[in-house]
N, C-alpha and C positions, 0 to 999 in steps of 0.2 A: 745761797745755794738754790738750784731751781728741784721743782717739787718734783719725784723723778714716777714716770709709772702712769701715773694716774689721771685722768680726763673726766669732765663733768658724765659719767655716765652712770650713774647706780641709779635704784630702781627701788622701791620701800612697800611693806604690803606691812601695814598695822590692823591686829581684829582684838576688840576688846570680845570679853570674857560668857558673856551671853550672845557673841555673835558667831562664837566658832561650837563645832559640832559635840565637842566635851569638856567646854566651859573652862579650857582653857584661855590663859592669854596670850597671844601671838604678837611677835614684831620680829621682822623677817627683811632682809637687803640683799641684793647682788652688789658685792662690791666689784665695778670694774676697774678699768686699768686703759693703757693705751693699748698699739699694736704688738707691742712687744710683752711674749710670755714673763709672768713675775711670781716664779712660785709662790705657793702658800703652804702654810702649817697649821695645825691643829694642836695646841698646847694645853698644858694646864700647868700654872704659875703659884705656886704655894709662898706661903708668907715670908719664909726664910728667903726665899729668890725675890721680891718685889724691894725694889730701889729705896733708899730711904732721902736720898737727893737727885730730883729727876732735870734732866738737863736736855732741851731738843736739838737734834742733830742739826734742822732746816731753819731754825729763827736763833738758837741761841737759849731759849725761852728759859731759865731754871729757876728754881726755890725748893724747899723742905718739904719731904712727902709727911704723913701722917707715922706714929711707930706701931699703929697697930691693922696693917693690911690684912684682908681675908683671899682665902683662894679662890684663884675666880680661872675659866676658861677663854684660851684665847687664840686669834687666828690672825701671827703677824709673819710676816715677809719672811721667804727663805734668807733671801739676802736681805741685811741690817744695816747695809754702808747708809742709806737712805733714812735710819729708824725704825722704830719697831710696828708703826701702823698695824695695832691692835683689833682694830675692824670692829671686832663682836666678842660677848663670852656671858657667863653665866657665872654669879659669885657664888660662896658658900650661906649666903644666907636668898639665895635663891632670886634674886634679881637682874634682868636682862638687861643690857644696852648694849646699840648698835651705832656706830659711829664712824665715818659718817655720810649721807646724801650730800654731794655739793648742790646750792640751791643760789638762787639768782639775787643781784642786788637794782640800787638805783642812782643813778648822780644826786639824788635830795638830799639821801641820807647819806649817802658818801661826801657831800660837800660839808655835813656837819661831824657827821663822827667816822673820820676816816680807818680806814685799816690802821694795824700796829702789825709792822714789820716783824720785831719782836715779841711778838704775843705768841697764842698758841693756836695747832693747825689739827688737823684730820689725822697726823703720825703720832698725837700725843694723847686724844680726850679720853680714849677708855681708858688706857695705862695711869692718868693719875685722877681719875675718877670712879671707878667702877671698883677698884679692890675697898674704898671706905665708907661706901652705902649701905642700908639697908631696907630701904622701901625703892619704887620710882620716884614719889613724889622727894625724896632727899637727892634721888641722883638728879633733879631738875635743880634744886637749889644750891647742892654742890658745883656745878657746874655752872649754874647763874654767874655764882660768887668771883669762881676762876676767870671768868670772860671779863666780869667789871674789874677785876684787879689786875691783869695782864695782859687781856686784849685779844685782839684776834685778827689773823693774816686775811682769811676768807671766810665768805659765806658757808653755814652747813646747818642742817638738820641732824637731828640724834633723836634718838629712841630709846626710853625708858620703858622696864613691865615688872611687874611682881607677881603674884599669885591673883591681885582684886585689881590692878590700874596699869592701864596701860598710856603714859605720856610721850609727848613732841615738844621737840626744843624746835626754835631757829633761831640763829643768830642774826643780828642784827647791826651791819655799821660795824665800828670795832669793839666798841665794847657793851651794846645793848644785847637783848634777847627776851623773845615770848615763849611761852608752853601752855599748851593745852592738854587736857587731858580727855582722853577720847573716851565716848560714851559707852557703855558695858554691851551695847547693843548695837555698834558702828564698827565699819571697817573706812580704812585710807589706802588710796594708790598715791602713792607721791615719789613725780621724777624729779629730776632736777632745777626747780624752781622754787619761787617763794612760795610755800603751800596756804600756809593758815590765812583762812578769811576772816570769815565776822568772829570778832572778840570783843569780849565783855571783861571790861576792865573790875569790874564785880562778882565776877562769879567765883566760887572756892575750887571752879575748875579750871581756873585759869594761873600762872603765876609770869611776872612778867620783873624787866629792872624798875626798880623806884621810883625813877623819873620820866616814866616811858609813854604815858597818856601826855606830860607836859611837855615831853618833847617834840609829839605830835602837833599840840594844840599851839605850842610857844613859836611854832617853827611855818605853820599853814603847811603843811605835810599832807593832810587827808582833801583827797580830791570828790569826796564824797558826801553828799548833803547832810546824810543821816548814818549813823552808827561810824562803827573803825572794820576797817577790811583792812589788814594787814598786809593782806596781798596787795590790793592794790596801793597801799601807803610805802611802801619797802620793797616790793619786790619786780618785776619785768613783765612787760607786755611785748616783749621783742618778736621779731619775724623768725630769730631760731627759737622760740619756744614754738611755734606753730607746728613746725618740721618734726623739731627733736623731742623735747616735752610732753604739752596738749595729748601726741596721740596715746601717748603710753596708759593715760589716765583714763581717758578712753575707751580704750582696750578691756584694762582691766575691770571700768564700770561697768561695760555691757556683759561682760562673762559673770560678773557676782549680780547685776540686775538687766538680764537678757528681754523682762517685760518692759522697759520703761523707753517711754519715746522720746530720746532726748531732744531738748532743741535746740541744740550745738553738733555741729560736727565736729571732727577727729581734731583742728585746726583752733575750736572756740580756746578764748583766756580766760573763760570762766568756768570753770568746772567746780562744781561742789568739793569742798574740801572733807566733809563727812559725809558718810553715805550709808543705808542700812542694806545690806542683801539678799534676796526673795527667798532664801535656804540657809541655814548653818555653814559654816565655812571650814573646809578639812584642808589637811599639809596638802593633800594630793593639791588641790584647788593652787594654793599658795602657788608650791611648784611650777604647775603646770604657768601662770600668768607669770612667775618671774622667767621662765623657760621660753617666752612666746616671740614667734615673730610675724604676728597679724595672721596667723593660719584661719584659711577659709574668709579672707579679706582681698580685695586686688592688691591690697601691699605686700603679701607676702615673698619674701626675695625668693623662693625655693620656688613659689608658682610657677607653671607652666602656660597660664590661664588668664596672664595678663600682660604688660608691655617692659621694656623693658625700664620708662620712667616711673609708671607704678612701684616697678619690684624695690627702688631706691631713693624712692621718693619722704618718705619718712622712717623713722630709727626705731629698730626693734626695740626688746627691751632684752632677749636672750641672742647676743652676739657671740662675736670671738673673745671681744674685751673682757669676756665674764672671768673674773681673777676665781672670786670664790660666791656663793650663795649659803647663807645662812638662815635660818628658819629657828627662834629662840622662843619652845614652849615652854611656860610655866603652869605646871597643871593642877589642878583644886581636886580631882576624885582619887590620889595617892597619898602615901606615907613622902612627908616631908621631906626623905633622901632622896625618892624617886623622882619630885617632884618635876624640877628642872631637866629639859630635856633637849641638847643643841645640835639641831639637825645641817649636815656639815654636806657642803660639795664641792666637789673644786672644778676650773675648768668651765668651758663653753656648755652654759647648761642647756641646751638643745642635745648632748649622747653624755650628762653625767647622773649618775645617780645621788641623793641626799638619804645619811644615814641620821640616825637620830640615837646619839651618843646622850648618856646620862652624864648631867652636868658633876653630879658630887662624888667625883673620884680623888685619885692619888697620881695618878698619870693620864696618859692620851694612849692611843694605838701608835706603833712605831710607824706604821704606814701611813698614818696621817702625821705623826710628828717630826719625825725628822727628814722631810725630804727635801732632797736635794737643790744646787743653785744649779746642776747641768742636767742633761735626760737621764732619767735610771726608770725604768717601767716598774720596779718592784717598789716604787710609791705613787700611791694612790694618785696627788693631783698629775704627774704625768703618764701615767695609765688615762684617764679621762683626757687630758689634752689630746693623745692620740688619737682617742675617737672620734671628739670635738671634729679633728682634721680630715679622719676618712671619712665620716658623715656626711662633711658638708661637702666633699668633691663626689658623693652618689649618694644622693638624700633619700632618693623616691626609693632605692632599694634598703638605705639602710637607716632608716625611719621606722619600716615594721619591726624590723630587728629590734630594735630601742625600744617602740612599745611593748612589745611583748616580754621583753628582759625588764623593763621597769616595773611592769607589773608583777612580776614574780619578786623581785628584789623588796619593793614595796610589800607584797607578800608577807616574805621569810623575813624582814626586820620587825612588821609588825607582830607575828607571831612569836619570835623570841619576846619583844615590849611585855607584850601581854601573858607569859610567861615568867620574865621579871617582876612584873608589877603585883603577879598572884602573891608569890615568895614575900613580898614587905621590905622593909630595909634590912632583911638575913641576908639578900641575896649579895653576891660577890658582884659589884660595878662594873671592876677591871676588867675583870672575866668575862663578863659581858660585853664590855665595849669593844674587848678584842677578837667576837665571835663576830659581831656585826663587820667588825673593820675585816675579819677573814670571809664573810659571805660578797661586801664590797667588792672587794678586790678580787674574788675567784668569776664574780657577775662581771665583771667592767670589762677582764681580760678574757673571758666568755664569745662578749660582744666586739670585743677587739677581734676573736680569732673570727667570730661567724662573720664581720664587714668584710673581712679580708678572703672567707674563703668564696663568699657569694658575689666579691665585686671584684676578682681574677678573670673569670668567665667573660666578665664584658669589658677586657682590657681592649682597647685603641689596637695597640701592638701584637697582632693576630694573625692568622690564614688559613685559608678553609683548606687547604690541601693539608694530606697527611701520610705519614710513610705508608 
C-alpha cells in the first residue's frame, strides 16, 4: 500500500531546558502532508482504549503490545483507512515525543542494510511507543529496540523530552539508529535530512545500536579523517537539500542567533547541528519560525519586493501542506499535573493559531476531537483551513488581521495558563481545556469574518457606478 498524505516536508524546533525562557523543555514539529487537505484530531487515549496487539495498516508490521499502557495525548488522522499516524502526545507520566521528521538516506548504507518492507513507518512509532515510557531517555531505547527487531520502511527522526532531557532519534538503514541528547543550553532546527553530526560513541549523551561504530569502521563508511559525522556517514548532500532543506536551518539560525556571521549561505550542507541562542527561547519564538516563509528575505513567496524566481526558489517551512503543528512543553516551575502542556494547531500555520492544552486530562475538546473527514467549520482544523486559504489569496491585507488576532489570542490563553497554574492540581483540566478550545474557536472565526469583511471591498467583480 502506498503511504497516503504525506511528503518529506516537516519541520523540528528542539530547546533543551536552560535554553527556553522558563526552563521548560521544548520539542515542537509541523507535521505536513501533500496537496491534499487531511484532517487532523486532537485526542486523548486512556489505557482501556490502547490496543494490546498492534498491527500496521501500510507494512503489515504486528506483535504484542505491553498490558500495562499509560494515557497519553494524541494527534492522528481524521480518516484511519491509511492508520492512525499518531504525530505527537504527551503521556501520563509526563513525557513527550514527536514522530515523525522524514530525513534523508545514502546508497552506502542502503547497499548494506536495506529497508524492511515489513517493518515499522511514521503511522505506527508513537502508538506503540509512547503509552510505555517513562523518561526520554527510555523512549530512545524503546524504540531503538523496536527498529533492531522489525525494521524500518524509511528514514525518520523522532523527538523525546521529559521534564530535565530532551533526545533525537534517527534512524538509520533498516534497522540501525543514533540518539543524541541535546544540551540543556542548546536548541535544533532540523528539516528533512540527516541531522546529527559529530558523535561520540562515548559519551552518556549519546545512545546508538550495538554494532554501529563497527559498522561504520568494518564497512569504510566514514568519508572523514578524524571523528564520526553521521551526517555525512548516512545521510545526503543532494542538490534537493540545497533548495528544500539547508534553507530552513537557516532561517531558523539566523532568528535564534541574528549576531552570528555565518559562513554558509542559505544553500551550505553543513550547518551546525546544535546551536546556542543569543536570548531564552519562548512558544511565541517557536511559532513564529515554524509559521515562517522567509519574511523580510528575497525569498519570500508573499513579497512584492522581489522576482518572481526568488519568490519559489526555495521551500518555506509554513506552507499549505501544514497538516498540524505541535509545540510539546514539559514544564519544571509547576505541580506535576500541570506540568505537561501540548500546544495544538491545525492547518496552514501562516492564519492558524496554537493552543496550549494541559496534557493530564480525561478527554480532548470536542472541537479539536472529533472533526470531521468533509468541511464543517464548527471544528477547529477546518475553521483554520479556511483562513489558511483567504489569507493567502490577500496577504498584504490580511496579514495585520492575523497579527493582531494572534496576539490577543496568545493573550487570553496565557492568562487563563497563568490562572491555572496559580489554583495547583485543584484546578479542573477539562474545564480548562475547553475554555481555551472555546476562546480558539470564537478568535479563528473572528478572523475568518474580519478577511472576509475587509477583503469584499477589493473584490475584482465591481463598478464605480451606483444607483
Amino acid at each position: 500500500m502506498l503511504k497516503p498524505y504525506r511528503a518529506s516536508s516537516c519541520t523540528t524546533i528542539l530547546v533543551g531546558k536552560n535554553a527556553s525562557i522558563n526552563g521548560a523543555t521544548i520539542i515542537s514539529r509541523n507535521e505536513d502532508g501533500s496537496d491534499t487537505l487531511n484532517p487532523q484530531r486532537f485526542v486523548l487515549i486512556k489505557p482501556t482504549e490502547q490496543m494490546r496487539h498492534y498491527k500496521a495498516i501500510i507494512s503489515g508490521c504486528e506483535f504484542d503490545l505491553p498490558d500495562n499502557p499509560q494515557a497519553y495525548t494524541s494527534m492522528p488522522d481524521a480518516n484511519t483507512e491509511f492508520g492512525i499516524w499518531a504525530a505527537a502526545g504527551i503521556n501520563s507520566s509526563n513525557v513527550a515525543m514527536s514522530a515523525t521528521e522524514t530525513i534523508t538516506t545514502n546508497s552506502r548504507i542502503q547497499g548494506l542494510d536495506p529497508y524492511n518492507d515489513g517493518g515499522l513507518g511514521e503511522e505506527d512509532l508513537v502508538t506503540v511507543t509512547l503509552p510505555y515510557i517513562h523518561s526520554a531517555r527510555e523512549g530512545v531505547e524503546r524504540l531503538g529496540k523496536l527498529i533492531a527487531e522489525y525494521g524500518t520502511y524509511e528514514p525518520n527522526g523522532i523527538a523525546f523530552s521529559d521534564r530535565d532531557e530532551v533526545w533525537w532519534f534517527e534512524s538509520i538503514g533498516g534497522h540501525h539508529w543514533a540518539a543524541v541528547r541535546i544540551p540543556d543550553d542548546a536548541y535544533v532546527v532540523a528539516p528533512n535530512r540527516f541531522n546529527i553530526d559529530h558523535f561520540n560513541f562515548d559519551s552518556n549523551n549519546t545512545l546508538c545500536s550495538s554494532d554501529l561504530k563497527k559498522l561504520i569502521d568494518d564497512n569504510n563508511l566514514n568519508p572523514d579523517f578524524e571523528g564520526y559525522n553521521l551526517r555525512h556517514i548516512f545521510g545526503s548532500s543532494s542538490i534537493k537539500d540545497t533548495v528544500y532543506n539547508n534553507p530552513r536551518t537557516w532561517y531558523g539560525q539566523k532568528f535564534f542567533n541574528p549576531e552570528v556571521e555565518f559562513e554558509h549561505d542559505y544553500m551550505d550542507q553543513d550547518f551546525e547541528f546544535i546551536m546556542r541562542a543569543n536570548r531564552k527561547i519562548t512558544i511565541e519564538d517557536i511559532k513564529f519560525i515554524l509559521s515562517s516563509h522567509y519574511e523580510n528575505t528575497e525569498f519570500d513567496p508573499y513579497s512584492k519586493l522581489n522576482t518572481e524566481a526568488e519568490r519559489h526558489a526555495i521551500r518555506p517551512i509554513g506552507l499549505n501542506r501544514n497538516m498540524n503543528v505541535h509545540i510539546l512543553e514539559i514544564r519544571n516551575d509547576v505541580d506535576e499535573q500541570l506540568a505537561g502542556v501540548h500546544w495544538v494547531g491545525f492547518g496552514a500555520n501562516t492564519f492558524n493559531f496554537i493552543v496550549p492544552f494541559y496534557s493530564q486530562v480525561t478527554d480532548t475538546p470536542e472541537a479539536y476531537r472529533d472533526t470531521t473527514t468533509s468541511y464543517d467549520p464548527t471544528k477547529y482544523y477546518w475553521l483554520a483551513a479556511s483562513c489558511g486559504l483567504l489569507g493567502d489569496n490577500d496577504y498584504d491585507r490580511a496579514v495585520d488581521n492575523y497579527c493582531n488576532a494572534e496576539l490577543k489570542a496568545f493573550s487570553r490563553f496565557r492568562l487563563i495558563q497563568n490562572e491555572t497554574d496559580k489554583l495547583g492540581a485543584s484546578g479542573n483540566l477539562n474545564s480548562v481545556n475547553q475554555k481555551l478550545s472555546d476562546i480558539a474557536m470564537e478568535m479563528q472565526t473572528k478572523l475568518m469574518g474580519d478577511m472576509v469583511i475587509s477583503g469584499t471591498k477589493h473584490m475584482t467583480l465591481k463598478f464605480s457606478f451606483a444607483d
